[in-house]
Residue frames as qw, qx, qy, qz and C-alpha x, y, z in Angstrom:
[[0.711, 0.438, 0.525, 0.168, -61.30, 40.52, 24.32],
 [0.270, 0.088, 0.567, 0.773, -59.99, 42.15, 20.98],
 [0.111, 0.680, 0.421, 0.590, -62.98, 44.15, 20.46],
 [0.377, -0.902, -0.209, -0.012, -62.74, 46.13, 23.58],
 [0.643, -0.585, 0.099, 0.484, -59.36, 46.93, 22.61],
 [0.453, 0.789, 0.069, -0.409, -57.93, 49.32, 19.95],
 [0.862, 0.496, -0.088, -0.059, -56.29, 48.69, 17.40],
 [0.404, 0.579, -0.674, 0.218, -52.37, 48.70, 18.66],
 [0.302, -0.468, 0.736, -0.385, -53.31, 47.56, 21.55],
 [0.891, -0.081, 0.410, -0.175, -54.42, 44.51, 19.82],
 [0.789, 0.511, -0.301, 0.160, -51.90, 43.91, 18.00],
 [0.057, -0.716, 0.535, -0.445, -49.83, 44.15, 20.84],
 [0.653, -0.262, 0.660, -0.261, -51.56, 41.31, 22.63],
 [0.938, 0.324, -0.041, -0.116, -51.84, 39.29, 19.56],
 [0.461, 0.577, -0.601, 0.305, -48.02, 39.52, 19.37],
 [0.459, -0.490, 0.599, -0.437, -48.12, 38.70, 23.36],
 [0.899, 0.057, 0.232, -0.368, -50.28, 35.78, 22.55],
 [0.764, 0.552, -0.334, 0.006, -47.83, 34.40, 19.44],
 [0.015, 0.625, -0.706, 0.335, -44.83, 34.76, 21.63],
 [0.552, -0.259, 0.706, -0.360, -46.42, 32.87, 24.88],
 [0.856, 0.103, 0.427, -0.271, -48.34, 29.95, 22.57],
 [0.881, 0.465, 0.041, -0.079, -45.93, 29.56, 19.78],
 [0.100, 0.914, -0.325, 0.222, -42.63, 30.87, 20.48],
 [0.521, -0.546, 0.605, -0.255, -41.92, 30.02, 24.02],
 [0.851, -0.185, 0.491, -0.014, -42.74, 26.20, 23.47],
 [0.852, 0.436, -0.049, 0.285, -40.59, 26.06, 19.79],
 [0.225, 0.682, -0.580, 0.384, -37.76, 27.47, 21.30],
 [0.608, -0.393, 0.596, -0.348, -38.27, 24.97, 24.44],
 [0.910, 0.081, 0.407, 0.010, -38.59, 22.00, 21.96],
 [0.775, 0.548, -0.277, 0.149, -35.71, 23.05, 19.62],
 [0.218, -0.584, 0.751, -0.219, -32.87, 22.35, 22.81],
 [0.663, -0.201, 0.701, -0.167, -34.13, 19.01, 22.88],
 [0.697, 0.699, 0.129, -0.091, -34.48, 18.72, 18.84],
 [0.500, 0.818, -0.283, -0.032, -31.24, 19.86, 18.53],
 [0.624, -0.482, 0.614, 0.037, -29.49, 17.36, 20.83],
 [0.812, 0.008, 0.584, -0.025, -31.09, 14.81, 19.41],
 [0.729, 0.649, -0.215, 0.034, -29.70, 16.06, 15.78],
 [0.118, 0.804, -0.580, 0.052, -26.88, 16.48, 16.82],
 [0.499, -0.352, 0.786, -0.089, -26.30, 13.41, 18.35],
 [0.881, 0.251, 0.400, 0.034, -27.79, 11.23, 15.28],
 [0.416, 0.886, -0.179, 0.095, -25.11, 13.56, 13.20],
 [0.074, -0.769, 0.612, -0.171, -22.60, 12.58, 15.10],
 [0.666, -0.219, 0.713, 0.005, -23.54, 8.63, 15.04],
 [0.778, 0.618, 0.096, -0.060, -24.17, 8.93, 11.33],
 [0.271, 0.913, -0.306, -0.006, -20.46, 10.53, 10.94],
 [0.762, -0.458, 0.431, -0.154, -18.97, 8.47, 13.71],
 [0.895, 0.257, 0.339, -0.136, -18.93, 5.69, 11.59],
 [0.618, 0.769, -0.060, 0.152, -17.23, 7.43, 8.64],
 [0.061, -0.823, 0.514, -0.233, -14.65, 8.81, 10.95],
 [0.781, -0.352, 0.515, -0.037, -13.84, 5.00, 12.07],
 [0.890, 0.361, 0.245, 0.131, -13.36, 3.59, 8.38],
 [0.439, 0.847, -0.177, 0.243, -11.46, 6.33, 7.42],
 [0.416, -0.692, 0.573, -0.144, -9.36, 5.97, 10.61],
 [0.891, 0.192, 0.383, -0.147, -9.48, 2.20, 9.40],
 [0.784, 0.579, 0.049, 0.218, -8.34, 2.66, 6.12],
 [0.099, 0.829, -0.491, 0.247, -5.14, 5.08, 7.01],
 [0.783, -0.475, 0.362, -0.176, -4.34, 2.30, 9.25],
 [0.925, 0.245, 0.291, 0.016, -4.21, -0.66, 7.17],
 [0.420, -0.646, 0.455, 0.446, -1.05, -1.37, 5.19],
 [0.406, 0.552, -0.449, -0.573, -0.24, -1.14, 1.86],
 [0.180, 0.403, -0.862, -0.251, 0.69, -5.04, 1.82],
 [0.282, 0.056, 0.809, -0.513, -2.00, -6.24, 3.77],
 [0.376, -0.117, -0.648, -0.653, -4.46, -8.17, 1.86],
 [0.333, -0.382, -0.859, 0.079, -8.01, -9.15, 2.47],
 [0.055, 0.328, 0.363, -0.870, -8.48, -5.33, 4.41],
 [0.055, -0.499, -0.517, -0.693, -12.19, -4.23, 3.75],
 [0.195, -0.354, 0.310, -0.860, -13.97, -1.26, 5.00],
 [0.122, -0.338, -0.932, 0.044, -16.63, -2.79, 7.71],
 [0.233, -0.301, -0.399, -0.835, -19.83, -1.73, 6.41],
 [0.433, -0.634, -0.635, -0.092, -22.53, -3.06, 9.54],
 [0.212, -0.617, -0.561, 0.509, -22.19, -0.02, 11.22],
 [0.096, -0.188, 0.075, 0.975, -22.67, 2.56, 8.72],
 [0.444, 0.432, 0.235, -0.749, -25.20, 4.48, 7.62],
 [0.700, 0.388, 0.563, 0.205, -27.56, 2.86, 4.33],
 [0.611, 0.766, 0.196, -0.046, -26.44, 5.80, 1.94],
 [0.327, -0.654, 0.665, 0.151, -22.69, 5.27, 2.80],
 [0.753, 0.082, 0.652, -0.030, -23.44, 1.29, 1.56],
 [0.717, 0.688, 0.097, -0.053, -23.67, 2.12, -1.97],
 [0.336, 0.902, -0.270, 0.036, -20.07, 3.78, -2.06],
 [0.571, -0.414, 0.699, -0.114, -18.36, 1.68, 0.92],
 [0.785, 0.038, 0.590, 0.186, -18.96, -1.68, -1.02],
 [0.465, 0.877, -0.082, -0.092, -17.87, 0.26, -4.10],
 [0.127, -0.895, 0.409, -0.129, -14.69, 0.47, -2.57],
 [0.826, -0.139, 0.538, -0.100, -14.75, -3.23, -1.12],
 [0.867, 0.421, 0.257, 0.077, -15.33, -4.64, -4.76],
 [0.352, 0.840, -0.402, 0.092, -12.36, -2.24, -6.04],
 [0.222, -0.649, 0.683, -0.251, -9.79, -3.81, -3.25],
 [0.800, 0.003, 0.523, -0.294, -11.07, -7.17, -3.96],
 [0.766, 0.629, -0.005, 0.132, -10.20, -6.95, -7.71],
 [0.168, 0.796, -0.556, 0.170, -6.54, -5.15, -6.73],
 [0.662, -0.358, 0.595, -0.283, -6.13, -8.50, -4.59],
 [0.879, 0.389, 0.253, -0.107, -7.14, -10.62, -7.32],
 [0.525, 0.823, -0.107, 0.187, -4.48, -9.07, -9.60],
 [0.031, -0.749, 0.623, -0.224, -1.86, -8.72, -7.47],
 [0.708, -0.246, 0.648, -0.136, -2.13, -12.57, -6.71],
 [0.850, 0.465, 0.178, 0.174, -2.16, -13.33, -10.49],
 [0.319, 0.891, -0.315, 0.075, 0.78, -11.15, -11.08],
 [0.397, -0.583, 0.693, -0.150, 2.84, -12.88, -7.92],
 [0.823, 0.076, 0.563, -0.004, 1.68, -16.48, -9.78],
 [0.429, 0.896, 0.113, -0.008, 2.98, -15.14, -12.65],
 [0.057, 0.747, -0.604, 0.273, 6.47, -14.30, -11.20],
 [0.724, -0.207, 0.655, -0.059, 6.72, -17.46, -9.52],
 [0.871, 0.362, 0.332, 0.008, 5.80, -19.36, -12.94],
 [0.635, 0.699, -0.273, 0.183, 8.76, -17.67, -15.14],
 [0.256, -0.726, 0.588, -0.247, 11.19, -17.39, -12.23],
 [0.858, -0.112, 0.454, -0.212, 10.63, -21.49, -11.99],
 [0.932, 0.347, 0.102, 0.032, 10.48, -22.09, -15.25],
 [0.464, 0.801, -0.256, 0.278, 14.07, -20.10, -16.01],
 [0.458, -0.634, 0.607, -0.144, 15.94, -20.87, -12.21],
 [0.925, -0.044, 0.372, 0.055, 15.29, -24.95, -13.61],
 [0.733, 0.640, 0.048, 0.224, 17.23, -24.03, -17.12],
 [0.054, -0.857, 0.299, -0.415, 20.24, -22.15, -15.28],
 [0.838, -0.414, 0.308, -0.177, 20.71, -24.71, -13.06],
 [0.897, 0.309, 0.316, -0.007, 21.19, -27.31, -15.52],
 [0.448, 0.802, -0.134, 0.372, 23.46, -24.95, -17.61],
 [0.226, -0.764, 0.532, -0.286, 25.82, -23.90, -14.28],
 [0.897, -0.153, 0.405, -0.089, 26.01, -28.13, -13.97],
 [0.698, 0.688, -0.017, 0.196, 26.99, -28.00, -17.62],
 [0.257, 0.891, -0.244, 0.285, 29.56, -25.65, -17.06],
 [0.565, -0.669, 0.474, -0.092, 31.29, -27.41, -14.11],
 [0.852, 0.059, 0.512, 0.095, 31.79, -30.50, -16.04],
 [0.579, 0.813, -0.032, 0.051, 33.27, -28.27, -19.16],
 [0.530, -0.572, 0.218, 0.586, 37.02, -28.20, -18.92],
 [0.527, 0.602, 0.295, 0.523, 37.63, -25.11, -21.02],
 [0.396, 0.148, -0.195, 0.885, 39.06, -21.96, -20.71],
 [0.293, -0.294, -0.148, -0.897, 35.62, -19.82, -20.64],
 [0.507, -0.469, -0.723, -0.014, 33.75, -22.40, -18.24],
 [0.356, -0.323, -0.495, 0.724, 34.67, -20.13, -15.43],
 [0.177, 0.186, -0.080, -0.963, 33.28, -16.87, -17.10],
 [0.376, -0.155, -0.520, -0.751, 30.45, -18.64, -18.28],
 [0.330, -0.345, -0.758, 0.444, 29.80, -20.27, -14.83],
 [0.104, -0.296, -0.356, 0.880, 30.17, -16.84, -13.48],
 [0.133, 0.067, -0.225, -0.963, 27.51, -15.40, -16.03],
 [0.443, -0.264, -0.761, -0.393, 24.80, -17.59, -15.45],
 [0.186, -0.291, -0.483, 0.805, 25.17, -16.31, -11.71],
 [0.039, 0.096, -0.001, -0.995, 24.56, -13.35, -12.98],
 [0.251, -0.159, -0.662, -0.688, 21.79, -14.44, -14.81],
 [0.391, -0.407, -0.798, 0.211, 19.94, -16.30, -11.51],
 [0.160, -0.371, -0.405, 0.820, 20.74, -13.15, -9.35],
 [0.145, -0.166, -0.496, -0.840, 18.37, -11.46, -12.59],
 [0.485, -0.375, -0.684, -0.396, 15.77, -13.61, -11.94],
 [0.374, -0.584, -0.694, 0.197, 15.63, -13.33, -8.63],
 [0.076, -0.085, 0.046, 0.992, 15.69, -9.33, -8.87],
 [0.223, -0.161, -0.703, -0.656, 12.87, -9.92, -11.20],
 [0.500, -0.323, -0.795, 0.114, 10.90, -11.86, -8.61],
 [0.121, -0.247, -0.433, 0.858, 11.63, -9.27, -5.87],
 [0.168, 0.246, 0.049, -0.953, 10.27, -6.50, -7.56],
 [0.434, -0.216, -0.584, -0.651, 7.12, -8.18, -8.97],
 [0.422, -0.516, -0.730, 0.152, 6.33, -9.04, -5.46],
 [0.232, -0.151, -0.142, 0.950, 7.14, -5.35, -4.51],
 [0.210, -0.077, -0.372, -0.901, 4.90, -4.35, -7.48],
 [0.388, -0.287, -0.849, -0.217, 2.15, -6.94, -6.49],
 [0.487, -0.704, -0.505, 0.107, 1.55, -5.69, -2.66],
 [0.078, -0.910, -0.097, -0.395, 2.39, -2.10, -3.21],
 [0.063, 0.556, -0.640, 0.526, 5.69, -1.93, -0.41],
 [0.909, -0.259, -0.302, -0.121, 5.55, -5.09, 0.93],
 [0.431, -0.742, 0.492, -0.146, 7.63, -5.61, 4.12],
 [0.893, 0.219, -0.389, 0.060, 10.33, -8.45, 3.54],
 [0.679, -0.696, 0.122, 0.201, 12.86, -9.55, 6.34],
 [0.504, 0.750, -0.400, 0.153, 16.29, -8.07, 5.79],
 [0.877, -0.107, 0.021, 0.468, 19.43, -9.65, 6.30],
 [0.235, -0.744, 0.284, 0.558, 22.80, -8.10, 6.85],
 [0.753, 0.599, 0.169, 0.213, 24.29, -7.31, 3.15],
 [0.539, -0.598, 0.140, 0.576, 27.87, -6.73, 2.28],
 [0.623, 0.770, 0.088, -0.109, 28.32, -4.18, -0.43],
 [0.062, -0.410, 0.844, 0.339, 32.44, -4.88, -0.59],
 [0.481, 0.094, 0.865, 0.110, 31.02, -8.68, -1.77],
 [0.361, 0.772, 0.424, -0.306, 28.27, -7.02, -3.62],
 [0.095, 0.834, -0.286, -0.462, 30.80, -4.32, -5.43],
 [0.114, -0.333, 0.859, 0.372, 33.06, -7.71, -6.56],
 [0.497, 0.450, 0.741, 0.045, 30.24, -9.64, -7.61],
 [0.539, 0.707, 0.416, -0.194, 29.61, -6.86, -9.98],
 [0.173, 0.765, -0.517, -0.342, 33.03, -5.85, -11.47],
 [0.403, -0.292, 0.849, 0.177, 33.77, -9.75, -11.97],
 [0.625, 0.477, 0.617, 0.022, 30.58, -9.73, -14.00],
 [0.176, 0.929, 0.036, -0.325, 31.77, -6.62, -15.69],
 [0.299, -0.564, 0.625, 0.449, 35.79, -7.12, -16.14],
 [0.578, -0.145, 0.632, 0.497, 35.49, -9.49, -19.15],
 [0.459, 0.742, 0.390, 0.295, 33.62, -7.60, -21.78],
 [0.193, -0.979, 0.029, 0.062, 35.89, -4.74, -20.12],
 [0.409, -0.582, 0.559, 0.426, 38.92, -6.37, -20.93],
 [0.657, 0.128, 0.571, 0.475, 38.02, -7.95, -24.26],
 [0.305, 0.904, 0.250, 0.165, 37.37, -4.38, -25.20],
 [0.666, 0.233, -0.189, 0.683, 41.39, -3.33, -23.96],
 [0.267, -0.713, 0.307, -0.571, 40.30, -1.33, -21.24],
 [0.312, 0.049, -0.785, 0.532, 41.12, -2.22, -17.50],
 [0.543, -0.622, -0.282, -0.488, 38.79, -2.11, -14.35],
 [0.337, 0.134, -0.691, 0.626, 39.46, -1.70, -10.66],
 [0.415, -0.731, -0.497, -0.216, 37.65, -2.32, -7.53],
 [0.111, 0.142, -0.578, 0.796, 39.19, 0.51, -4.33],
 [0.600, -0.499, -0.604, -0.163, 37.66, -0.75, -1.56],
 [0.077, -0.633, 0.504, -0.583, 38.23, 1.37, 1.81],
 [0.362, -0.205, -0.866, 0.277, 38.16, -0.35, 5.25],
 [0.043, 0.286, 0.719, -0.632, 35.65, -0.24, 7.88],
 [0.356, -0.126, -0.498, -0.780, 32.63, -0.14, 5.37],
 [0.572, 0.054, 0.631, -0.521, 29.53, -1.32, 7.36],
 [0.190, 0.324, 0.918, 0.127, 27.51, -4.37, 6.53],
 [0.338, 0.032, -0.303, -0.891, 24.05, -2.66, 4.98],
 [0.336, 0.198, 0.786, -0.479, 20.62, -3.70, 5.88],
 [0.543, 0.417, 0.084, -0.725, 18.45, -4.82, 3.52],
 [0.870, 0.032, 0.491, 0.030, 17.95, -7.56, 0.70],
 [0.422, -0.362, 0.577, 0.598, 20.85, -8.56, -1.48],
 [0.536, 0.423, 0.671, 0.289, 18.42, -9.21, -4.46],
 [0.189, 0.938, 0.289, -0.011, 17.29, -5.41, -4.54],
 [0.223, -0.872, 0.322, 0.293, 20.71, -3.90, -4.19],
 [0.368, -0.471, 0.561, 0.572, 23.19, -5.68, -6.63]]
């Protein structure tokens, strides 16, 4: 006992005593404590590390992508569907913008038309140049079009087609030449040979 011992040498066994009955077994139960953090740290993160992997994935053009929220943690949920509701509204918008470009592009391709019909049936000197400028005017609109569908899904992927920029070069000095000549200058087009064809869409490039 403690009274038949003196004073360091109980404190000595009290320390003996602390070690064996309190020590020993919290250092024996924090290896299995700290698995088990670790491992619920690592299914809590897990998660995160999947959406985020998720989200880098996903493509700019790709609508409809939300983060999927049934395996994360509940204090993730608040910010995750944050996110959701944000990408849900850019969706929204970018579909009103693309209806939008569709509706003027319609309404102005039908009036052009109608006018280039005109002009065939004109027999005047300027029918040809005014033919040729209402081209111009279409190829506008559908520029227009492109790049509001560009703007709409953020680098959307479109299929390209071979494009020839000789054709591409004349199509724009012919629209050019007459306000260039009725202003007594001249214009020329040097074209070299063996120019490659060009990949990509005709609307965005001339």
């Amino acid at each position: 006992t403690f009274d038949d011992l003196t004073a360091q040498d109980a404190l000595i066994k009290a320390v003996r005593e602390m070690l064996e009955h309190v020590a020993l077994p919290l250092v024996v139960l924090m290896v299995p404590v700290a698995f088990v953090v670790r491992r619920v740290i690592r299914q809590a993160f897990g998660s995160l590390e999947e959406a985020a992997t998720a989200i880098e994935a996903a493509r700019g053009h790709e609508r409809g992508f939300r983060i999927d929220t049934s395996h994360l943690p509940a204090e993730a949920l608040p910010f995750t569907d944050a996110v959701n509701d944000l990408l849900g509204r850019l969706d929204d918008a970018a579909m009103r913008q693309e209806a939008f470009a569709a509706d003027v592009a319609h309404e102005l391709r039908t009036p052009l038309a109608v006018l280039s019909l005109e002009f065939d049936r004109l027999d005047h000197d300027d029918a040809a140049r005014l033919k040729n400028d209402v081209a111009g005017m279409r190829r506008l609109v559908d520029q227009l079009m492109l790049l509001a569908q560009v703007d709409a899904t953020a680098a959307a992927q479109f299929p390209l087609e071979s494009v020839s920029l000789v054709e591409i070069a004349r199509d724009v000095v012919s629209l050019l030449a007459p306000a260039i000549i009725a202003e007594g200058k001249a214009i020329t087009l040097d074209v070299g040979s063996g120019i490659p064809m060009a990949r990509g869409r005709r609307e965005a490039i001339a």
